[in-house]
N, C-alpha and C positions, 0 to 999 in steps of 0.2 A: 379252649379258646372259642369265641362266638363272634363270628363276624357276619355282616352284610354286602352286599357289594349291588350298585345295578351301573348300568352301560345304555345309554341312550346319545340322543344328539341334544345339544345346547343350545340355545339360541345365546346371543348377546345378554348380559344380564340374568337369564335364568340359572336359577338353582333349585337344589335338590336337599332335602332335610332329612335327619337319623335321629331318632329318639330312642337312646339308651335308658336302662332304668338297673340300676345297681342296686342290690338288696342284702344286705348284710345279713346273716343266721349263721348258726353253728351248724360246724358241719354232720351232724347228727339228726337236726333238722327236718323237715322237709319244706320245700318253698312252693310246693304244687298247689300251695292255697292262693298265692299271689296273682298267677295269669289272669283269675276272673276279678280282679280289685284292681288293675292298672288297665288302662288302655286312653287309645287316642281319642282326638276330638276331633272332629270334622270343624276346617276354618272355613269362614266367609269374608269376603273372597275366597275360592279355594285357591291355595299355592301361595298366600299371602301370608302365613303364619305356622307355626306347630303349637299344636296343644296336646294335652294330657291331663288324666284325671286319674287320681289316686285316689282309693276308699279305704282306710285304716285310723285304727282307734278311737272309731265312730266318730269319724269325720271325713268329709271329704274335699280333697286339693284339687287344685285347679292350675294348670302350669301354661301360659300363652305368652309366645313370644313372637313377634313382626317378622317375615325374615326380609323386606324391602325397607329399612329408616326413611330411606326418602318418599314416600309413599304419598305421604301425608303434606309436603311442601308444593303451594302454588308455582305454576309454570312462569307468572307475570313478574309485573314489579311491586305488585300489594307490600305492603308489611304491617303487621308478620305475616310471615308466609305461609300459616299452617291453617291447612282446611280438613277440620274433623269429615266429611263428607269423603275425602277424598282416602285420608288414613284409615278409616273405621275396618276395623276385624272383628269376627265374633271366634269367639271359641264357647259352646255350651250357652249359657243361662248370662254369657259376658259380650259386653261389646265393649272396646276402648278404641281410641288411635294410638295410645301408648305402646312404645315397646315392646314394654316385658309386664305383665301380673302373675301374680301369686295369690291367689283366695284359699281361705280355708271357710267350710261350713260346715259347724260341728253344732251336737244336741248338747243339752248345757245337761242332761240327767232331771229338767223340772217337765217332764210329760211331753206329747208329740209339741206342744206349741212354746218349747225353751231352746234355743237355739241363736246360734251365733255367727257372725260374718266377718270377717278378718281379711283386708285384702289390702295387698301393697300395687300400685302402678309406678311406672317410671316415665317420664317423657312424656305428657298427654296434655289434651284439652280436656276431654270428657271419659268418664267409665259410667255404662249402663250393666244394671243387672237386672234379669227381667222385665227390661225395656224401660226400667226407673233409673233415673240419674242419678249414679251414687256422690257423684263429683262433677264440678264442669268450672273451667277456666271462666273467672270476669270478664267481659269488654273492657278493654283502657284505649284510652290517648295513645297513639303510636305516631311518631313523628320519621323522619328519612324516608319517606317515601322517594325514590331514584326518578320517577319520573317527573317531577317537578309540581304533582297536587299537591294540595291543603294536610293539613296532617289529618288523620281520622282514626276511627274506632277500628279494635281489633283484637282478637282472643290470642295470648299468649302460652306457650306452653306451663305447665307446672312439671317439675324438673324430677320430681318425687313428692306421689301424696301415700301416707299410711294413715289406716283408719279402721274403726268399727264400727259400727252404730251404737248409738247410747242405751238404749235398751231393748229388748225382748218384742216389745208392745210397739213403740214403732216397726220396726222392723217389718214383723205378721200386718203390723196397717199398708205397709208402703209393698211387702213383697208376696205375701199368702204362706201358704204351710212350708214349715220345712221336710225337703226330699228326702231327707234322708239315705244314707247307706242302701244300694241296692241291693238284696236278699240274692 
């Protein structure tokens, strides 16, 4: 059995996050290759997220998840209420205000410069990866404003975006080489 434990004081709201990682092998096995291919990410904010990064089958995962949802919600009466400025976390080479991502960056097998970007967000305005916008919510029309203004502009969230890039050649334009697996 493997557990963790810690003991500290709380303030109102504050939490504390565990990041398990389960690996399946035979038990004959050995999994002593794994500790150097899994490890954490430093979030920004710190305490505002957990992350993770897994390197296997020459690719590498990216696991970030918010741990405040309301982070990212204005204090006023605006609508909508959500201010990327205010939700934004990085985990690694990622920024979102979304919840939860998932990326994978894998070599496609066509030389240092073939490679791949595969990422899901949930709940967001915008996802940046190496400070390029991979996605970013429109301005629309928002109307119910509570305090009794004009109706006006406003970025809403997108609830789930999955994607890839289209090719190879964009990609290297918009992001530069791929990192590849670290040795």
């Amino acid at each position: 059995m493997i557990h963790q434990v810690e003991a500290r004081h709380f303030e109102l709201g504050q939490t504390a996050g565990f990041i398990t990682v389960l690996i399946p092998h035979p038990k004959e096995s050995p999994y002593l290759e794994w500790p150097g291919r899994v490890r954490t990410l430093p979030c920004i904010p710190e305490f505002a997220g957990l992350g993770l990064e897994v390197e296997a089958g020459g690719r590498k995962l990216v696991i970030g998840i918010k741990t405040d949802l309301r982070r990212d919600i204005a204090r006023d009466w605006r609508r909508p209420r959500y201010l990327y400025e205010a939700g934004k976390v990085g985990w690694g080479e990622f920024e979102t205000d979304g919840d939860l991502l998932v990326a994978s960056l894998s070599a496609t097998g066509e030389g240092a410069s073939g490679y791949h970007l595969k990422y899901t967000v949930v709940n967001l305005t915008k996802a940046l990866f190496r400070r390029s916008v991979l996605i970013a919510a429109k301005p629309y029309q928002y109307g119910l404003a509570f305090d009794g203004s004009p109706d006006g502009p406003g970025v809403g969230k997108l609830r789930y975006w999955r994607t890839k890039p289209r090719s190879n050649r964009i990609f290297r334009r918009r992001f530069g080489a791929f990192p590849g697996p670290a040795s």
